[in-house]
C-alpha positions, -999 to +999 in steps of 0.1 A: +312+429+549+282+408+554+287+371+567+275+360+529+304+390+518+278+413+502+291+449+514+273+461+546+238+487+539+244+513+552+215+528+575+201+555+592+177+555+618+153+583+632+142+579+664+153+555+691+177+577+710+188+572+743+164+551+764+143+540+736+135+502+737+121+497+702+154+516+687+178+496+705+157+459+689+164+475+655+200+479+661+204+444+675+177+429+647+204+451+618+237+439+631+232+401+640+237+386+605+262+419+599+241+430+566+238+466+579+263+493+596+244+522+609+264+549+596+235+580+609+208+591+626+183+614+636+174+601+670+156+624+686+137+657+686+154+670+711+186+681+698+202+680+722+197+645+732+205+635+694+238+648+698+241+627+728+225+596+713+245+595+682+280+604+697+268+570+723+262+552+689+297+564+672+283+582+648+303+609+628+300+645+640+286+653+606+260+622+604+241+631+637+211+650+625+185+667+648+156+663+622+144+639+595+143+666+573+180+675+568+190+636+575+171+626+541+186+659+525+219+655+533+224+615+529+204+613+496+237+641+478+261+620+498+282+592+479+282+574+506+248+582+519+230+556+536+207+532+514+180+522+540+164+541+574+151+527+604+121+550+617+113+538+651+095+566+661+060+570+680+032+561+655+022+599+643+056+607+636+064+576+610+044+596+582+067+623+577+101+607+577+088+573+557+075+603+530+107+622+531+132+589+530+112+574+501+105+605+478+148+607+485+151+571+466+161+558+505+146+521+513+124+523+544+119+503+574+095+513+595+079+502+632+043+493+634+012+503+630+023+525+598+008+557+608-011+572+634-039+580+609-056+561+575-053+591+555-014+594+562-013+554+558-030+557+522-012+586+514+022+568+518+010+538+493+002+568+468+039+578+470+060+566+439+096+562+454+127+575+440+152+547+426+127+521+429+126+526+471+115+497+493+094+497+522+089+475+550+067+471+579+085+456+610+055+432+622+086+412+637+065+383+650+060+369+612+101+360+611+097+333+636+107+301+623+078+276+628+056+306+624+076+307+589+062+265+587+025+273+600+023+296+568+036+264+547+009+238+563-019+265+553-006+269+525-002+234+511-037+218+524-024+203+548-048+216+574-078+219+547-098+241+541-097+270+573-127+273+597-117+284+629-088+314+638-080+322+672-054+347+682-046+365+715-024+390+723-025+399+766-002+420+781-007+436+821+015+467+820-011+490+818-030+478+846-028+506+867-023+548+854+012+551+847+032+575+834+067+567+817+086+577+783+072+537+769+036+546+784+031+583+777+031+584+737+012+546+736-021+564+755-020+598+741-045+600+712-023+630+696+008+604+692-008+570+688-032+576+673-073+560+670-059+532+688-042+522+720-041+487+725-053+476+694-029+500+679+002+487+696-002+451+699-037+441+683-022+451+648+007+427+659-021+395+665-041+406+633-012+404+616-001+374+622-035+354+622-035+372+584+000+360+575-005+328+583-036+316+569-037+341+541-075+349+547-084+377+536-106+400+562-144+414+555-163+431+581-150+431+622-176+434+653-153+450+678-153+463+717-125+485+724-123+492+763-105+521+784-107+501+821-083+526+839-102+559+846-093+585+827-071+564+797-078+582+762-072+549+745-085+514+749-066+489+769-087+460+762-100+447+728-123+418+718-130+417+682-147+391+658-133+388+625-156+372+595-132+362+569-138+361+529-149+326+517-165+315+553-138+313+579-145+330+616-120+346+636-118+363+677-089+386+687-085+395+721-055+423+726-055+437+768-028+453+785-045+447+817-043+413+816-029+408+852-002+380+852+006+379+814+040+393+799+038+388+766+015+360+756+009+363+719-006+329+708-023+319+673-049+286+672-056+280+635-082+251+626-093+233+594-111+207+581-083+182+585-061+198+612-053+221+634-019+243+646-011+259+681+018+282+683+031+308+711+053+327+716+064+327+743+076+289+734+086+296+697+109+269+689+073+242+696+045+243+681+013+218+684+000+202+649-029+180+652-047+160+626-085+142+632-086+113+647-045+111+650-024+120+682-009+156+686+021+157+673+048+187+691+069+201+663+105+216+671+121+238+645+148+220+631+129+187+644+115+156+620+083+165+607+059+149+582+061+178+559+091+197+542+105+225+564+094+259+549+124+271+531+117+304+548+128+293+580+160+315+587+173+287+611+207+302+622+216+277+644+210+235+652+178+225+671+175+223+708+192+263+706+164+284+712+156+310+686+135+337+701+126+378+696+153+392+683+162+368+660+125+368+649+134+402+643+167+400+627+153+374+597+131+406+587+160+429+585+185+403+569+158+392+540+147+427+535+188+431+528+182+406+500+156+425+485+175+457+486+205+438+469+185+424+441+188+390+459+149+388+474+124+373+454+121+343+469+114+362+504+097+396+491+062+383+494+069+370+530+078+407+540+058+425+560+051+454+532+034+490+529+002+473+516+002+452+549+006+485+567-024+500+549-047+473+558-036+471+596-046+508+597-078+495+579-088+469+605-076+495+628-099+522+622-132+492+611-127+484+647-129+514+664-159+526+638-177+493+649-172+499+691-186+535+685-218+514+668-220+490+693-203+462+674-219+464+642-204+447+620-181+469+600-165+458+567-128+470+562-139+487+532-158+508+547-133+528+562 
């Protein structure tokens, strides 16, 4: 049973076999609040090493699949089939299982960026699910807790109206040519995609700058850059964003950003205020009005507004909340919404729509680069 004593979903996962670091998050994110028993699995595409993977995991002789295929199939006639899948795959295979899983009434959870193409991504929102199936996008970094409160500021004025988005996203493990299992798919045009960087972790910063101040995106000038010889993909990104109803935006996404790990950090500005938030330091974030002294605000600390009931806070201030947690409130409220329990949460969700329009300001950016930066308008892709 859950820790609320709502039976356990049970899930399937394809992909993240053996060795696979986005797989292993998924299992962590599914078991901490215990709403989810992985009960199969299609883990790799190597049979072989599904076998292997699966028997590691515990998983029943007769639940360890070696293709999507027979894993939607199979579960979908079973009584106790599972009710959701994890597909943590490389980007160009997500299509094909999200498809199958969905058209087999199976709720979907699927890794970022949706697809490895628009068409596929557009394609998928075309799809009318069996038994009412629901999808979500795993943009992980939108289940942080004060990330959860910059949302509510925006939302209720208390910044005014927005001017001014800044969002970064630098990374430096690319710097040099490197060839591993995590590197190999992430620069290879025929697996990732369009994009490289701007695929992997610029959809992540464009994500969250969208979540959080709700602006809606019109046209992007963008300059995607390959700086190792020989890389297929970009490794650098700089991109304006113009915004419906006047705002501005820059997004800068590198993984050759020599001395930063992980430093995803969103500067939001309004008339009356302004927000600073990374993540690196989740559990602060800066909120300054005009004229008045920053103030640092802790989640689960005093602040001049209501905490967004969205939070997720697990445990008491002054406990760090971090990644996997962030993680974890996306697969625990997408459990509500596959109980029935989730309308409070649904529209917080990272959902197929979302999906769609990061493959949108995907493909705007690279058409823009090829042009030189003109200014390209999501809709015109």
């Amino acid at each position: 049973m859950a820790e609320n004593g709502a039976p356990r979903i049970r899930l399937g996962m394809v992909g993240g076999g053996t060795g696979a670091f986005i797989g292993y998050v998924h299992r962590i994110a599914a078991r901490l609040d215990g709403d989810y028993e992985l009960v199969a699995g299609a883990l790799s595409s190597k049979p072989t090493v599904a076998r292997e993977s699966g028997r590691n995991l515990g998983l029943a002789e007769d639940r360890i699949y070696t293709n999507y295929e027979e894993m939607a199939r199979a579960e979908s006639k079973r009584k106790d089939g599972i009710q959701a899948v994890s597909i943590v795959t490389p980007n160009h295979m997500h299509y094909g299982p999200a498809k199958a899983f969905l058209e087999a009434g199976i709720h979907v959870i699927c890794d970022k960026p949706l697809t490895s193409t628009l068409e596929d991504a557009r394609a998928l929102a075309a799809i009318k699910p069996k038994k009412g199936a629901k999808f979500l996008v795993t943009h992980n970094y939108t289940g942080y807790p004060l990330v959860r409160q910059a949302r509510e500021l925006v939302k209720n004025g208390v910044l005014g109206k927005i001017r001014v988005v800044q969002v970064e996203y630098p990374q430096d493990w690319l710097t040099n040519a490197v060839s591993n299992k995590q590197a190999d798919w992430r620069t290879d045009p025929k697996r990732s995609g369009a994009g490289g960087a701007i695929g992997d972790i610029g959809t992540h910063a464009y994500n969250l700058a969208r979540f959080v101040t709700g602006l809606k995106t019109d046209a992007v000038s963008a300059d995607l850059t390959s700086f190792v010889k020989g890389r297929k993909l970009d490794d650098n990104v700089h991109i304006m964003l113009r915004f419906q109803g006047g705002a501005r935006g820059m997004l800068w996404a590198s993984q050759v950003a020599v001395g930063s790990e992980n430093g995803l950090q969103l500067r939001v500005y309004g008339e009356k205020a302004g927000l600073e938030w990374r993540q690196d330091n989740p559990n602060h974030m800066w909120f300054t009005e005009f004229g008045k002294p920053k103030q640092l605000l802790t989640r689960g600390g005093s602040i001049s507004v209501d905490p967004a009931p969205s939070m997720n806070i697990r445990i008491p201030g002054g406990h760090p909340e971090g990644y996997l947690e962030a993680f974890a409130t996306l697969y625990s409220q997408f459990a509500q919404v596959i109980r029935g329990e989730g309308k409070a949460v649904a529209g917080l969700l990272p959902s197929l729509e979302d999906g769609v329009e990061g493959m949108q300001f995907i493909m705007a950016s690279v058409k823009s680069s090829q042009n030189e930066g003109r200014w390209t308008k999501l809709s015109e892709v």
